[in-house]
C-alpha positions, 0 to 999 in steps of 0.5 A: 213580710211587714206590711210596709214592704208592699208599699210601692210594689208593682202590681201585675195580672197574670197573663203579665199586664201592668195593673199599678202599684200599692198605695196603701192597704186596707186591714180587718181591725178584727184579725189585722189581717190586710184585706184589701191592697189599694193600688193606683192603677196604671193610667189607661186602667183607671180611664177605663174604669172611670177613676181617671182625674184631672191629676191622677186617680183613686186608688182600686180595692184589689182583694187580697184573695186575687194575689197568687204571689208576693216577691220584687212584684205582687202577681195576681190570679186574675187577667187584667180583663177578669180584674177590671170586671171585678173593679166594675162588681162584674166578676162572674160566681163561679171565678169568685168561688174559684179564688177562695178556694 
């Protein structure tokens, strides 16, 4: 899959939740492999972690590592719930060890 073709895809948490959808991507200049996907999240997400703004919002780093599935969406391993903890740099150990395996 290109690149490109995740621009403007829906993003979703496992349990079905609406997260956004990619904006942009961020790349390893190393590898070029996609690091991280930089999703405007939906809005009472984005309020919720702060990034809400007067017109719109910043864009969320959603690791590569959280996405179980790419197809019409971009499905997440992760709850909404767990991912807005990992936003905030609250992901527990043990769910982070868990995703890289």
């Amino acid at each position: 899959m290109n690149g490109r073709e995740l621009f403007g895809k829906e993003v979703i948490g496992d349990q079905g939740s609406r997260i956004g959808k990619v904006r942009d991507l961020t790349f390893d200049v190393g590898s070029w492999q996609i690091r991280e996907l930089e999703v405007d999240l939906v809005p009472d997400l984005a309020e919720e972690l702060g990034l809400k703004k007067m017109l719109g919002s910043e864009p969320a780093a959603v690791r590569v590592d959280y996405v179980r599935a790419i197809g019409d969406t971009i499905i997440l391993k992760i709850s909404r719930p767990q991912l807005r903890a990992a936003l905030q740099g609250k992901l527990p150990i043990q769910r982070e060890k868990a995703l890289e395996a």
